[in-house]
C-alpha positions in Angstrom: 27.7 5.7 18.5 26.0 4.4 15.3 25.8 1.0 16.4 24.0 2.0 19.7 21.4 4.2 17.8 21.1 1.9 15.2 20.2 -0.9 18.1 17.5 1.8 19.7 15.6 2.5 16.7 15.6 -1.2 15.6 13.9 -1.8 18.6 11.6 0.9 18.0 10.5 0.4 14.5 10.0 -3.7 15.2 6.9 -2.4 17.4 4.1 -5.4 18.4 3.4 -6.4 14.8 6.8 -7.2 13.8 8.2 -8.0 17.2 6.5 -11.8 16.6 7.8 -12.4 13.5 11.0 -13.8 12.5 14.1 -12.8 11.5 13.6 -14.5 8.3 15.6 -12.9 5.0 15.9 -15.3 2.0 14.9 -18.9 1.7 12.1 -21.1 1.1 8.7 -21.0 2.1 6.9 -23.8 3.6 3.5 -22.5 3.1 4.8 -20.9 -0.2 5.6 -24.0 -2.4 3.4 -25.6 -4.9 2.7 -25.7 -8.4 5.1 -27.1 -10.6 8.3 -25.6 -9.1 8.4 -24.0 -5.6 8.9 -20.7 -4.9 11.8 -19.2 -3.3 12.0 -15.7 -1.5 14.5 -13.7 -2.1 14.1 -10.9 0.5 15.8 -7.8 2.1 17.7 -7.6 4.8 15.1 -7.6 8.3 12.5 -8.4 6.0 10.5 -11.4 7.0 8.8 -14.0 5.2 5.2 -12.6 4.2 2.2 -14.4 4.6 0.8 -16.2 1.8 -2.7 -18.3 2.4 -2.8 -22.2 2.4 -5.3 -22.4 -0.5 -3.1 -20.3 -2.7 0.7 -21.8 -2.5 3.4 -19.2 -4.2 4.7 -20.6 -7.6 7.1 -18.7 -10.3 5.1 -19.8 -12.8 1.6 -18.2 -10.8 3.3 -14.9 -10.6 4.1 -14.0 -13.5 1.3 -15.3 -15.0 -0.3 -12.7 -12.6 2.8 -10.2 -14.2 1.0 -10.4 -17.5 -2.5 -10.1 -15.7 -2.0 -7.1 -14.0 -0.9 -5.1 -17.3 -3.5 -6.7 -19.4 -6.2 -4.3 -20.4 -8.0 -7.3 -21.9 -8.7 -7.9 -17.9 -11.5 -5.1 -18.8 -14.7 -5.5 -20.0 -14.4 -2.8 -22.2 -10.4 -3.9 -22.8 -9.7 -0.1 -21.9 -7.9 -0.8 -18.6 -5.7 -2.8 -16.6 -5.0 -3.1 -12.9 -1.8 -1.3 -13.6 -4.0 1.7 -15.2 -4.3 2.8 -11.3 -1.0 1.5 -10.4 2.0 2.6 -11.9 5.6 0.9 -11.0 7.8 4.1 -11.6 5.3 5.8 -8.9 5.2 3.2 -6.5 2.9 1.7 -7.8 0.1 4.8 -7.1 -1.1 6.5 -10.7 -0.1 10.3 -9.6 -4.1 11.1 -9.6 -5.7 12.4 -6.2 -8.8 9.6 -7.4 -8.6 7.0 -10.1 -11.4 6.9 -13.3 -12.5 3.7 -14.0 -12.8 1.9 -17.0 -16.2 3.1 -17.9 -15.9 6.4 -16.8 -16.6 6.6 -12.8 -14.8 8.0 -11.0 -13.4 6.4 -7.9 -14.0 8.5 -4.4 -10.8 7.3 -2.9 -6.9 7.5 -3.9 -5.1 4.7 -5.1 -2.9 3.1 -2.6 0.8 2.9 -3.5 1.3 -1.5 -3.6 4.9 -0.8 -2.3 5.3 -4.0 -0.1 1.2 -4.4 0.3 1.8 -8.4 1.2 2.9 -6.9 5.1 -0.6 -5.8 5.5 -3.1 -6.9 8.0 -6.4 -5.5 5.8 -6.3 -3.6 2.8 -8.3 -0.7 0.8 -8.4 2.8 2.8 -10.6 1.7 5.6 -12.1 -1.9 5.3 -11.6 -4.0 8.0 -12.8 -7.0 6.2 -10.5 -7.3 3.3 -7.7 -9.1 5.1 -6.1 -10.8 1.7 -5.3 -9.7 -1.5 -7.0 -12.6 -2.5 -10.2 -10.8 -1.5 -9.1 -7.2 -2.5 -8.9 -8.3 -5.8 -12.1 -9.3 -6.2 -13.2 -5.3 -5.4 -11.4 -3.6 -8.6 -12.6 -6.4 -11.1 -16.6 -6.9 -10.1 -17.5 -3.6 -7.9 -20.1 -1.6 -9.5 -20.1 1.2 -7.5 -18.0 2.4 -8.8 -17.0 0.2 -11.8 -13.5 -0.1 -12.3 -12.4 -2.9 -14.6 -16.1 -3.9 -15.1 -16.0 -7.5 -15.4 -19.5 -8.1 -13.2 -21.9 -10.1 -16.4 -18.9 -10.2 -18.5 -17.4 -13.1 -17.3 -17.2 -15.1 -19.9 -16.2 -12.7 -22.6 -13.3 -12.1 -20.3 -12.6 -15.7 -20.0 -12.9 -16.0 -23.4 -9.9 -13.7 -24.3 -7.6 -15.6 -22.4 -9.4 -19.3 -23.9 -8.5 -18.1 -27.1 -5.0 -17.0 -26.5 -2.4 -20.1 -27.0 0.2 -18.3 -24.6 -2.2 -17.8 -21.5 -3.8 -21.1 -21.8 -0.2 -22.7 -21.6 0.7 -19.4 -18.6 -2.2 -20.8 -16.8 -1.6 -24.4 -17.2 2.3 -24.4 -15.9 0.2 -22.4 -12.8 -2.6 -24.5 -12.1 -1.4 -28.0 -13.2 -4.0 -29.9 -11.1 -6.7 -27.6 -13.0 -8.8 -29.7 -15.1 -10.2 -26.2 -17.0 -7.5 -23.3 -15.3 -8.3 -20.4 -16.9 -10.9 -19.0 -14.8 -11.4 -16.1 -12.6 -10.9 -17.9 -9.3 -7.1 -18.4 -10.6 -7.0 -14.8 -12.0 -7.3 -13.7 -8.5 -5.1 -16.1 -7.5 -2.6 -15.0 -9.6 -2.9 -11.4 -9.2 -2.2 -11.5 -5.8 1.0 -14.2 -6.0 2.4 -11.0 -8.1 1.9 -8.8 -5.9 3.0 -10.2 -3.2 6.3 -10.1 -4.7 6.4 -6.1 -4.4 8.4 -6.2 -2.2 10.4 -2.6 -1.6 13.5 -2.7 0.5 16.2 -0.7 -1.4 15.5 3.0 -0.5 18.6 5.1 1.2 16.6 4.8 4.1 16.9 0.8 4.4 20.6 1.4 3.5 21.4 3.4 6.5 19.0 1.8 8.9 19.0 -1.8 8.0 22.1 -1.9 5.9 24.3 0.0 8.6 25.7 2.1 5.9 25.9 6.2 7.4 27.0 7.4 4.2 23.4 5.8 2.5 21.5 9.4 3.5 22.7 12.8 3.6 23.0 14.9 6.7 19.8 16.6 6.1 18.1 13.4 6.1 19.8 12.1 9.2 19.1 15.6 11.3 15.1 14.7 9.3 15.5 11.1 11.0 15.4 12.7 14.3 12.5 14.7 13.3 10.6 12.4 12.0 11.1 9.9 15.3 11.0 12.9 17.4 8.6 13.3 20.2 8.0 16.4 19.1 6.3 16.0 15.9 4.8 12.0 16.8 5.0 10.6 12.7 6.8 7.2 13.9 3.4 6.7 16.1 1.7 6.2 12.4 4.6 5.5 10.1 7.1 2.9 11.8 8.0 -0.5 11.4 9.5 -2.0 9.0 6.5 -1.1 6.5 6.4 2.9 7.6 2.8 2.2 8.7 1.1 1.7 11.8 0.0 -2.1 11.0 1.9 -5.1 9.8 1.2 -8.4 9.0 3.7 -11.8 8.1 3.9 -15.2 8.2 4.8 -15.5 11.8 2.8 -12.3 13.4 0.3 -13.5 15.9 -3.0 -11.4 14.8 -3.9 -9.2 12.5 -3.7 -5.3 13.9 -7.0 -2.9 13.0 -5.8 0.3 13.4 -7.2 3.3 11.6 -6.7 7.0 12.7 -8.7 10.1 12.1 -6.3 13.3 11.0 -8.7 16.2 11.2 -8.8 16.6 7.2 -11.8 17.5 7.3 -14.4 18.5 10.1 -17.7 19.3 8.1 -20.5 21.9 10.4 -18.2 21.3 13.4 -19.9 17.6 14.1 -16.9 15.7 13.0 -18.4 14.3 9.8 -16.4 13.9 6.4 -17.8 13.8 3.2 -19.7 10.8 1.6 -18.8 8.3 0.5 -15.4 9.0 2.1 -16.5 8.6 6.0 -13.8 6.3 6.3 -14.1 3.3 9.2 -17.6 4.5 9.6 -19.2 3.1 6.7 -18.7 -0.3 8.5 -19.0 0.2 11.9 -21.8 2.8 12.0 -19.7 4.1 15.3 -19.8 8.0 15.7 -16.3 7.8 16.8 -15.3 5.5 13.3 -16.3 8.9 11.5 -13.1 9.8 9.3 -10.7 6.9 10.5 -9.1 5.6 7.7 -5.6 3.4 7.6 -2.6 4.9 8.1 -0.4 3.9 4.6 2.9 3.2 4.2 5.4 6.0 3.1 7.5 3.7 1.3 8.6 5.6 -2.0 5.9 8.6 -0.7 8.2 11.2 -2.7 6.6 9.7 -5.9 3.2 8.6 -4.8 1.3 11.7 -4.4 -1.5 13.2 -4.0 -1.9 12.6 -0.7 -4.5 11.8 1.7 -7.4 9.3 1.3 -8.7 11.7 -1.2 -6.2 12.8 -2.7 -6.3 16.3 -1.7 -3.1 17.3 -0.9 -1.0 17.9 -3.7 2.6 17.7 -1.7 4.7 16.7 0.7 5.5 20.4 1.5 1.5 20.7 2.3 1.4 17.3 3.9 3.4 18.5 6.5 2.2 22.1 6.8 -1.2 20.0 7.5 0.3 17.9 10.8 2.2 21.2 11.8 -1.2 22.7 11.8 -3.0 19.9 13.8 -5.6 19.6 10.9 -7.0 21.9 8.3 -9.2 24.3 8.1 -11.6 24.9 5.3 -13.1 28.6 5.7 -15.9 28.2 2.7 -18.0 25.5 0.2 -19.3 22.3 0.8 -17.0 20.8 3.1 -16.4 24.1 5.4 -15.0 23.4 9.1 -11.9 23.0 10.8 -10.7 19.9 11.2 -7.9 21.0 13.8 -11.0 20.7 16.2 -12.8 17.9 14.8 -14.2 15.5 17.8 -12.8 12.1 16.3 -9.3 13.6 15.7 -6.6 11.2 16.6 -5.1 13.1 20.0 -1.4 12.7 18.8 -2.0 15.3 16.1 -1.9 17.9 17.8 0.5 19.9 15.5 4.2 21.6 16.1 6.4 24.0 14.9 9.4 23.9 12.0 11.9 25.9 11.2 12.3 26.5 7.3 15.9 24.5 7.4 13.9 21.7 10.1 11.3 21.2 7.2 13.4 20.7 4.4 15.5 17.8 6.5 12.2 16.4 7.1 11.5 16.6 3.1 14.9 15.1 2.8 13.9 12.1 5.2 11.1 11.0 3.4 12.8 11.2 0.3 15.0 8.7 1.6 12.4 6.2 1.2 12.9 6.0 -2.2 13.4 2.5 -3.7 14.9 2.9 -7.5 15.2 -0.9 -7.4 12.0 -1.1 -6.6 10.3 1.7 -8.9 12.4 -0.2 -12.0 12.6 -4.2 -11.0 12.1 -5.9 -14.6 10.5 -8.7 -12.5 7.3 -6.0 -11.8 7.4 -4.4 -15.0 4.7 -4.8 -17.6 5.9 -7.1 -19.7 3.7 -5.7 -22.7 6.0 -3.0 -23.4 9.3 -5.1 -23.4 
C-alpha cells in the first residue's frame, strides 16, 4: 500500500519541470569543476544536479569564500549589513520580518525570500522574469538604489579596499580565482556569493523522510491525513506547491527550459479593478499587462513553519491565517488605503476558489507543512556564518 502511493505521488510531484531532469544524487559535476580543486555534490536522495553557469564553474574554495561574504557586514558601504542581515539560516534563510530595512534605512517593499534550495529556480526575486541566475540577483541587493540595501553603488572601491587590505581574503580569493591576475573584485564577489548559495540545498525535513526516504514512521498521522489534504483536489495547494522544490517552477542541470509561472491570490483587490498597491504590483511592473496585475511567484514551502510572515508583503503573520486566507478564496479588506475584496479580484488565479476545514482537518494541514522542516538544513556548519564560530 505504501509503495503504490509512494509511486503515485512521485509521479505527481516530478511534474514537467523535473520530469526532464535526471535522477542524479551525489557525484561530480561536469559543468561544476574548476578552480583549483573540483567540486563534488553531495545531494539528497531524488535531488538532481543543479544548474550552475559555464562562466562560473563550482569550486570549494569559491564557496566558502562566498561563506565568509555573505556574513560579512564589511560587504556594506556603511559596514552595517550583510546579505545574511535579510537572511537568517535558523529561519530558512528568511529574517522573520514581513519587509527587510536596508542598510541605510529604506525599507524594502517586498519580503525576503527564504534561500532554502534557491539554485532549483528558473528566475528569482518575487516577480522578475529577468533574473534567471543568482549570478544576476546578486547584483540587485548590493547596487540597487531604490531601495538601497547593502549600498555599494559609488562605493566600490572602498568596498574593494576592505577586502585588499585583509591578508585572509586576498589569499580566500586567490585559491578561488587562481587564473585572476587582480581577484578581488566585485565580478568574483558575485561569483562567489552565488557558488554558496547554491549549496543550500534543503532535503532533510520529515517530509523528504517519508516521501523520498520511504520511511512511514518519518511524519505523524496528523501529517499524513494533512498529506492528503494538502494534495487533495479539494483544497488545489500541490497546483502551486509540488515538485520536488514545493513550488510551482523548477529549474536543473538537465531541465529543458526555464518555466515563468506567477499566479495572482486575490490578496489584495484595491476599488474593485484588480489593482495592488505600488510598488508591489507584482508581474505587472514588467509586463505592463492588465492581467500581470498582482501575479507574483509562487515560493517554495520548504521550512515555511519558520519563514514567516507570509505573503509577498509580508502581511500575514501565520500559517493559521495563511490558510484561513485560501479557505476564504482571498481577502477582504473592509476599510483604509488598500480597501477591496480580493476574493473577487479580476486577475485572481481561478484555482483559488476557497474550501472548507474542519478544526481537526486544519491542524493536520498545520502539521503537514510542519513537516517541511529541515533541522539539518536550518543548522548545517557548512552555511553557518563563520564569524561567530
Amino acid at each position: 500500500m505504501f509503495a503504490q502511493r509512494h509511486s503515485l505521488i512521485i509521479a505527481l510531484l516530478l511534474g514537467p519541470g523535473l520530469a526532464a531532469c535526471g535522477p542524479e544524487v551525489e557525484g561530480e559535476s561536469e559543468s561544476g569543476t574548476g578552480g583549483p580543486e573540483a567540486w563534488e555534490w553531495h545531494l539528497p536522495e531524488g535531488f538532481p544536479e543543479p544548474y550552475v553557469p559555464e562562466d562560473n564553474p563550482m569550486s570549494a574554495a569559491k564557496v566558502e569564500l562566498g561563506r565568509y561574504l555573505f556574513y560579512d557586514t564589511r560587504l556594506s558601504a556603511n559596514e552595517t549589513m550583510s546579505c545574511g542581515g535579510c537572511h537568517d539560516q535558523s529561519l530558512g534563510f528568511a529574517d522573520g520580518k514581513a519587509t527587510p530595512e536596508g542598510s541605510t534605512g529604506d525599507q524594502v517593499p517586498r519580503n525576503a525570500m527564504s534561500l532554502a534550495n534557491v539554485a532549483y529556480f528558473p528566475t528569482y526575486t518575487w516577480a522578475n522574469p529577468n533574473l534567471e541566475l543568482l549570478e544576476q540577483q546578486a547584483r540587485v541587493p548590493l547596487f540597487g538604489e531604490h531601495p538601497v540595501e547593502l549600498g555599494a553603488t559609488g562605493h566600490e572601491e572602498e568596498i574593494l579596499g576592505r577586502f585588499r587590505g585583509d591578508a585572509d581574503y586576498v589569499a580566500r580569493f586567490a585559491a578561488a580565482f587562481p587564473d585572476d591576475a587582480e581577484p578581488v573584485n566585485f565580478d568574483n564577489i558575485v561569483y562567489a556569493l552565488a557558488s554558496f548559495e547554491r549549496t543550500m540545498v534543503s532535503g532533510d525535513s520529515p517530509y523528504d523522510r517519508y516521501l523520498y526516504g520511504k520511511d512511514d514512521g518519518a511524519i505523524s498521522e496528523a501529517a499524513k491525513r494533512g498529506f492528503a489534504l494538502f494534495f487533495s483536489e479539494r483544497l488545489e495547494c500541490y497546483h502551486c506547491h509540488a515538485g520536488l522544490n514545493l513550488a510551482a517552477a523548477f529549474f536543473a542541470v538537465e531541465s529543458t527550459q526555464r518555466e515563468l509561472t506567477f499566479f495572482n491570490n486575490g490578496l489584495y483587490n484595491i476599488g474593485g479593478d484588480g489593482s495592488y498597491p505600488v510598488p508591489n504590483v507584482g508581474l505587472y511592473e514588467f509586463t505592463g499587462e492588465d492581467s500581470d496585475m498582482g501575479r507574483f511567484r509562487a515560493p517554495s514551502l520548504r521550512n515555511i513553519a519558520v519563514s514567516g510572515p507570509y505573503m509577498h508583503d509580508g502581511s500575514i503573520e501565520t500559517l493559521e491565517e495563511v490558510i484561513d486566507f485560501y479557505a476564504a478564496g482571498g481577502r477582504e479588506i473592509t476599510d483604509g488605503p488598500y480597501a477591496g475584496d480580493g476574493r473577487e479580484n479580476p486577475h485572481k488565479d481561478p484555482l483559488v476558489r476557497g474550501f472548507t476545514l474542519t478544526d481537526d482537518e486544519k491542524a493536520d494541514l498545520l502539521a503537514f507543512l510542519e513537516s517541511f522542516t529541515d533541522e539539518t538544513f536550518l543548522t548545517d556548519p557548512a552555511l553557518s556564518d563563520p564569524f561567530a564560530e
